[in-house]
Each structure stands twice: as C-alpha cells, then as structure tokens.
C-alpha positions as CSV (number, residue, x, y, z in Angstrom):
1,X,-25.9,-68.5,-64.7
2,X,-29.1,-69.3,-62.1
3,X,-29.7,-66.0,-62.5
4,X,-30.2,-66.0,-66.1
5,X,-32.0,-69.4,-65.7
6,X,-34.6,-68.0,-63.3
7,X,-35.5,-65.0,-65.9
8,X,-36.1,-67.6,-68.4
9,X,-38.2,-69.7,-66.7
10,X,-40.2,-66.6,-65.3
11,X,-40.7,-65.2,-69.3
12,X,-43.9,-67.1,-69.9
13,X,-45.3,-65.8,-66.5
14,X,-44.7,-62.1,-67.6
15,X,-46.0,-62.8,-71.0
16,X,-49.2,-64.1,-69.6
17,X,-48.9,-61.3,-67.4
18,X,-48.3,-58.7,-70.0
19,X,-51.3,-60.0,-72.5
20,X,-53.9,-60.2,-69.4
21,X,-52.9,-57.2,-67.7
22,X,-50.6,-54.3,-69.3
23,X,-52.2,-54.9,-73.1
24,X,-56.1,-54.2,-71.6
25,X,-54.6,-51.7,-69.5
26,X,-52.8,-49.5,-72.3
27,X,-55.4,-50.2,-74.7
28,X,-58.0,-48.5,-72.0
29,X,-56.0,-45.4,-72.0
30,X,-55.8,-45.6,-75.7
31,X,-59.2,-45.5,-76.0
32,X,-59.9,-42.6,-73.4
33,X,-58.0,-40.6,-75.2
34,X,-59.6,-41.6,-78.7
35,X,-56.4,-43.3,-80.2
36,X,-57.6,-47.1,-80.2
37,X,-58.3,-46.9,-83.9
38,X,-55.6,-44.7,-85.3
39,X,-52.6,-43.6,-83.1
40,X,-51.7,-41.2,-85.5
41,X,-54.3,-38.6,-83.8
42,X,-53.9,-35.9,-81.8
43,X,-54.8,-37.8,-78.7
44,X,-58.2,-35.6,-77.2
45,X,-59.0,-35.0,-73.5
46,X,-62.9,-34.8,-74.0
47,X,-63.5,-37.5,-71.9
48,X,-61.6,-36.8,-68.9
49,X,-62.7,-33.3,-69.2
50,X,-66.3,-34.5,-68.8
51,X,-65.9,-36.7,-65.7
52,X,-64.7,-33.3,-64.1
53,X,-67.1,-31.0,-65.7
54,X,-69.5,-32.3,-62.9
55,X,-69.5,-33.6,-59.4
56,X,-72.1,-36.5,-60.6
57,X,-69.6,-39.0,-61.7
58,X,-67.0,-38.4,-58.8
59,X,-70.4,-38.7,-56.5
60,X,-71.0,-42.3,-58.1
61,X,-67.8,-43.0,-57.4
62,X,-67.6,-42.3,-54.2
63,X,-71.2,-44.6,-54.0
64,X,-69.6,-47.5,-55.4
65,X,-66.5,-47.6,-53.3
66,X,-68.6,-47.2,-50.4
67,X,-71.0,-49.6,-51.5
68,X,-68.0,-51.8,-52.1
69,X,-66.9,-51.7,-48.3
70,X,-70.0,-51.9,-46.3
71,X,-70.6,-55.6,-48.8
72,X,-67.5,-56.9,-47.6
73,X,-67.4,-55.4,-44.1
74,X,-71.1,-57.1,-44.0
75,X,-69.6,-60.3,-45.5
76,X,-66.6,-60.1,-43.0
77,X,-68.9,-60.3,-40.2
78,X,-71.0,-63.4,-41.1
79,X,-67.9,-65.2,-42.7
80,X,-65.2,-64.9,-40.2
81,X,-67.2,-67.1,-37.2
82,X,-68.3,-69.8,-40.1
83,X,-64.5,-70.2,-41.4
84,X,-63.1,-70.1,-38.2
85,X,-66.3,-72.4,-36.7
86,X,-65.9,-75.0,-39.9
87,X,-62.1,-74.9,-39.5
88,X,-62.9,-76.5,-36.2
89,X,-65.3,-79.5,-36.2
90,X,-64.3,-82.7,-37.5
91,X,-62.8,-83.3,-41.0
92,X,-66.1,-85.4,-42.3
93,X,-68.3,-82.5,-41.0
94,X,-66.0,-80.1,-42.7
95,X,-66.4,-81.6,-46.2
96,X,-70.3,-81.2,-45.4
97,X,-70.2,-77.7,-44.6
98,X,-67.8,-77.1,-47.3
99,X,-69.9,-78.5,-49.7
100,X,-72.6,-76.2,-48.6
101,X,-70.6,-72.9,-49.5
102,X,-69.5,-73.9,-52.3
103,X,-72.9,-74.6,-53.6
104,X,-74.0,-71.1,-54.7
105,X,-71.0,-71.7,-57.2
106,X,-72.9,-74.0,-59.4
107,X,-75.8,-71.3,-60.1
108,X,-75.6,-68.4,-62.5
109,X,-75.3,-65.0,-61.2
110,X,-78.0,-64.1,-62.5
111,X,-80.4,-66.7,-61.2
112,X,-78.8,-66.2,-57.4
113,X,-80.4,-62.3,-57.8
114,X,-83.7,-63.4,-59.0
115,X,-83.4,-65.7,-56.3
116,X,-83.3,-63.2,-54.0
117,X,-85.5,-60.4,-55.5
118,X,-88.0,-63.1,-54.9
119,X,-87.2,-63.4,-51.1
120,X,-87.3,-60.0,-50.9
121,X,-90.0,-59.3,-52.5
122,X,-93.3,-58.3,-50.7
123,X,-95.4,-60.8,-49.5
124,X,-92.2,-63.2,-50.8
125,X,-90.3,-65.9,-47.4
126,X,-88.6,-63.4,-45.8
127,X,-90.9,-60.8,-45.5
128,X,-93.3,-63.3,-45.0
129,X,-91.5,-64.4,-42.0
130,X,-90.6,-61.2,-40.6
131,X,-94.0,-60.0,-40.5
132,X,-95.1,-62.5,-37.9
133,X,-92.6,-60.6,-35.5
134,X,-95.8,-57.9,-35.9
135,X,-92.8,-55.7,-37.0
136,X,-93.5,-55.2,-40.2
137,X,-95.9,-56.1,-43.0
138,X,-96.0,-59.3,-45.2
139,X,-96.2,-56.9,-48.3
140,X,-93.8,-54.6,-47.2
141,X,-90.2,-55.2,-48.9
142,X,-86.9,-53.3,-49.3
143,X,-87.0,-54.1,-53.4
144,X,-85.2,-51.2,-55.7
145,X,-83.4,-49.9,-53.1
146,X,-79.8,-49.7,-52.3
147,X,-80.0,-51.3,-49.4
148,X,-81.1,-54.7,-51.6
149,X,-78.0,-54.1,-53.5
150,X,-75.8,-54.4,-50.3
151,X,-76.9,-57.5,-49.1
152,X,-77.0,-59.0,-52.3
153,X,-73.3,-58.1,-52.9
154,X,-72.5,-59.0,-49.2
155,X,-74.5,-62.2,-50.0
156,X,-72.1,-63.2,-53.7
157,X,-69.1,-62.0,-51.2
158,X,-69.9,-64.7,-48.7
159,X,-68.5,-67.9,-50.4
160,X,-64.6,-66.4,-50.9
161,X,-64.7,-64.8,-47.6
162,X,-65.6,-68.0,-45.8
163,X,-63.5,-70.6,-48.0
164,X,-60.4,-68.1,-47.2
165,X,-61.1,-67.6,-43.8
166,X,-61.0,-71.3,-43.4
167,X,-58.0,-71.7,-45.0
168,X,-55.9,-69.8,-42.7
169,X,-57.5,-70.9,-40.0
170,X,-57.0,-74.5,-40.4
171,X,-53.6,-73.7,-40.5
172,X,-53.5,-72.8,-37.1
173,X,-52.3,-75.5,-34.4
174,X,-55.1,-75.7,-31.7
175,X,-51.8,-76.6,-29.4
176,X,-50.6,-72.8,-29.6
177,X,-54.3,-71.6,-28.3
178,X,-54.3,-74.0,-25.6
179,X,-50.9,-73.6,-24.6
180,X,-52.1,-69.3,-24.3
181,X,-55.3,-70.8,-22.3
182,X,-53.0,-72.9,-20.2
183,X,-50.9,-69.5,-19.4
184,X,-53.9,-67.7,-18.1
185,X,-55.1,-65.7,-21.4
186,X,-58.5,-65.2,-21.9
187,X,-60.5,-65.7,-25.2
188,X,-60.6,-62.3,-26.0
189,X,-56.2,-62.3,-25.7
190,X,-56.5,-65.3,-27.7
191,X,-58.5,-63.9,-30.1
192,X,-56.9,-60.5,-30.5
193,X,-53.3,-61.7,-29.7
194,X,-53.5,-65.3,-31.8
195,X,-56.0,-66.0,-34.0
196,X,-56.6,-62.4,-35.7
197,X,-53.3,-61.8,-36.3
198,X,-52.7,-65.1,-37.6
199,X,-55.9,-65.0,-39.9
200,X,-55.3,-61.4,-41.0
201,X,-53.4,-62.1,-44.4
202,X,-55.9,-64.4,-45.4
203,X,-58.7,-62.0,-44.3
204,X,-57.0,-59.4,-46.0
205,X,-56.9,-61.0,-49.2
206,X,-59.9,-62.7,-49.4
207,X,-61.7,-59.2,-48.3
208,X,-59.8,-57.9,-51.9
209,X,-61.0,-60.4,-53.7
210,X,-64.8,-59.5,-52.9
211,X,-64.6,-55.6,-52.7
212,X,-63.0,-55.3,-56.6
213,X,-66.1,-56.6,-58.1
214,X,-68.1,-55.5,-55.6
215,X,-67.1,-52.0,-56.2
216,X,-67.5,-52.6,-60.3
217,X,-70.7,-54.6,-60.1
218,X,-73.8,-53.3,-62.0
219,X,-76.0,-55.9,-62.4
220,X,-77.1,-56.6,-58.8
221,X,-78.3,-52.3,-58.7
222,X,-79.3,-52.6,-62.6
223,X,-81.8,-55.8,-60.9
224,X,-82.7,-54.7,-56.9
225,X,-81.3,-51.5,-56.4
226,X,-83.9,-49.1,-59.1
227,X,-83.6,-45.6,-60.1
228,X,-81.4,-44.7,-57.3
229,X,-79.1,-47.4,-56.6
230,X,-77.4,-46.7,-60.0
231,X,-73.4,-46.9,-59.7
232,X,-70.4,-46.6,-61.5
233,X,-70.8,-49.4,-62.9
234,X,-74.0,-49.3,-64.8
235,X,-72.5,-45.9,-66.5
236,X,-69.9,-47.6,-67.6
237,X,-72.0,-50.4,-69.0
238,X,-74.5,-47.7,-70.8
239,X,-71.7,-46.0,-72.1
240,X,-70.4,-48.5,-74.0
241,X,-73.7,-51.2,-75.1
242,X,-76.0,-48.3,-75.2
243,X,-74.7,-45.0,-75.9
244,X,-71.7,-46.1,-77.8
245,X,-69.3,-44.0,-76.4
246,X,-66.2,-46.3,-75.5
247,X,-63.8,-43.4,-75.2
248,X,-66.0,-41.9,-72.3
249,X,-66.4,-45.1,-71.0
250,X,-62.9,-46.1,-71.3
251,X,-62.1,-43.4,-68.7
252,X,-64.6,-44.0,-66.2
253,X,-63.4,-47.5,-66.1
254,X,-59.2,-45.7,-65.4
255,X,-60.9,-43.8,-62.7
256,X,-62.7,-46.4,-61.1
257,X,-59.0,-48.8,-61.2
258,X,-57.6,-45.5,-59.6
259,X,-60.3,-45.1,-57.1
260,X,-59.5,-49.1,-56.4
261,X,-55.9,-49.0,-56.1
262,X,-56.2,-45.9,-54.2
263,X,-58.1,-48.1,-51.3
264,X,-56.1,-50.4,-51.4
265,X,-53.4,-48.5,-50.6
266,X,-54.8,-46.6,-47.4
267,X,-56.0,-50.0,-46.2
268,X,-52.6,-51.2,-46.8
269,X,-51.0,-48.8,-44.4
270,X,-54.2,-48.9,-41.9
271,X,-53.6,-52.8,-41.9
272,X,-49.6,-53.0,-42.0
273,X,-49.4,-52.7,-37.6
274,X,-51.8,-55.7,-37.8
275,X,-49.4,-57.4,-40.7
276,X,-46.1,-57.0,-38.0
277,X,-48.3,-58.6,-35.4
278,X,-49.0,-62.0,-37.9
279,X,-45.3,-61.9,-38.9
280,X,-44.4,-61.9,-35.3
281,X,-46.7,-64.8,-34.2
C-alpha cells in the first residue's frame, strides 16, 4: 500500500519530468530524422550523414567540449579559495561577500559581454593597466580571439562555482580540522585528506552546472571570440535562425548531448576514488 502511495505522489514529478525532458528530447530526434511534421515518412538520414561526411563538425566539437573544460577548470581555480575563504569569516561579512557574487545576476548576459569587450578592448582598463607593467601596449588587446571567449565563459561560470563551493563548505565543522591539526596533520593533509573530499560532491556538481552551457554557448564567441572562435554552438544557431535547416540542426544538437553525457561519464569514473574518499569522511 506505501508502495503504491509513493508512485502516486511521485506521478506529477515524472510528468514534469517527461514534458521538460523526454518530449524535447524525442521531438529532436524526430526532427533529425525529418519526421517532426509528418511521421508517416520514411524517416531520412541526410543529416547524420553530413555531420560524418566531414571532419569539420566533429573538429567543432571537439573545440567546444574543450572550450567547455578549460572555462570551468579556470573557474574552479578562482572559485574554490573564495567559497572556501567566504565560508570562513563571520556570518555578517558573509552576507556582504555574498551579495557581491550574486550581483552579476541582476545584469543581462548580454550587457556582462559588452562589459567585458570593453575591458578588453585596446586602449580599454585592463589593457590600460597592464601596459604600465611596460609588458605590453595600451592598444594592444586579446579581442576576437578564443582566448576572450574563455575567460568570458570562465568569468559567467564564476557565480555557481563559488555560491556551491560555499555551500559545502559551510557545512564543514571547523572542530574536525582542528581536531586533524591538533593530531599533527599538516594543511596540505587537511586539505587533501578533509576538506577536498568533503567539498568534492559539491565541486562536482557545481563544475556540471557551468561546463553544459559552457560547452553549448554561442553568443560569448558570436561577440569576442571572431572568425575563428566559432563553436558548436553558433552552427547550430545558423542552422536553424539563418539557414533554416532544423533537421540538420536538430542533429548537431543529439551529438553535442552525446558528446556531453559522454564527459560526464569519464569524469564520473575519473572522480568516483575521490567520491569513496567523501563518503568515508
């Protein structure tokens, strides 16, 4: 009987799960294979042919993903010490800092990567401020490159990372890192024996929730990156506003979820040793 009671109660969850998820899903592999508007039709393989017919788009795909990782690896780097740091100072200091993150939040997208074409720019702040290191010149600037499309990415990735980050690190007593301290281990062991572990599903998580639409994102390259930071992503967006071709669109977008899942799967198993080490802390 609590059986039955629990699958009614979880009916509405798979319905909103079902409509959000499975419906787009099957309709995007209805479309690739050119029966969204009449099922009745021989369904064609055009489109998947021409994603094979040439390295190009498996080469873009390979960009984005990579583009993907080295955002959120960048990301990881600056937002790990500032959760863990803001998970540390008082709670009225917290709400300050906190505040701060979330500000980015209340802009558009698309005004945050104006924003920082114009710091970019030549002769813009940063360059500005660089050159008086005599390294390099005020009117020099890394504009419609790929590189600008990492940092911004890394930059939009910032605000999860560090608001998940600080979540699982505020859960972590300060007693069980100074009774390790007390016991004679040093900040490194604490580090790589406590706090990482401990951290690690939240890192984990919060690092999938930046690299999926970091490896789908096409307007940051369309903006700062130029001719040649095109990715997947601004194919997929031609293909369907410009060239009107939804079908071939449709299944650039199934193998950029594959390409995704994929990743996440050999990360899975890379991280699982790490996952036994949180479990057993």
């Amino acid at each position: 009987m609590k059986t039955k009671r629990r699958w009614f109660l979880s009916l509405p969850g798979f319905a909103i799960l079902a409509s959000m998820l499975v419906v787009p899903l099957l309709l995007q592999v209805l479309t690739s294979l050119g029966l969204a508007k009449n099922l009745s039709e021989f369904p064609r393989a055009d489109s998947w042919r021409r994603i094979f017919e040439s390295t190009l788009y498996l080469r873009l795909l390979y960009k984005s993903m990579w583009t993907g990782l080295v955002a959120t690896a960048i990301a990881i780097v600056i937002a790990w010490p500032a959760g863990w740091a803001i998970s540390r100072v008082p709670k009225g200091t917290q709400k300050v800092l906190l505040g701060a993150v979330i500000l980015p939040y209340l802009v558009s997208t698309i005004l945050l990567i104006y924003g920082f074409f114009v710091l970019l720019a030549g002769n813009g702040p940063l360059m500005s401020l660089i050159s008086l290191t005599n390294l390099i010149d005020a009117d020099s600037s890394i504009l419609y490159t790929h590189t600008a499309t990492v940092l911004m990415l890394a930059y939009e990735a910032l605000p999860v990372l560090i608001l998940v980050i600080y979540a699982s690190s505020e859960s972590i007593d300060q007693a069980l890192i100074d009774s390790a301290r007390s016991l004679g281990a040093s900040r490194l062991k604490r580090f790589f024996h406590i706090i990482l572990p401990l951290t690690m599903p939240g890192l984990v998580a919060g690092s999938a929730l930046v690299f999926v639409p970091a490896v789908g994102s096409f307007v940051e390259s369309q903006i700062l990156g130029g001719p040649n930071g095109i990715l997947l992503g601004n194919v997929i967006s031609d293909q369907i506003r410009r060239i009107n071709d939804p079908a071939f669109g449709a299944a650039l977008s199934l193998m950029l979820l594959s390409g995704v899942l994929t990743a996440a799967y050999v990360f899975g198993r890379l991280l699982k040793p790490l996952y036994r080490r949180s479990n057993l802390a």
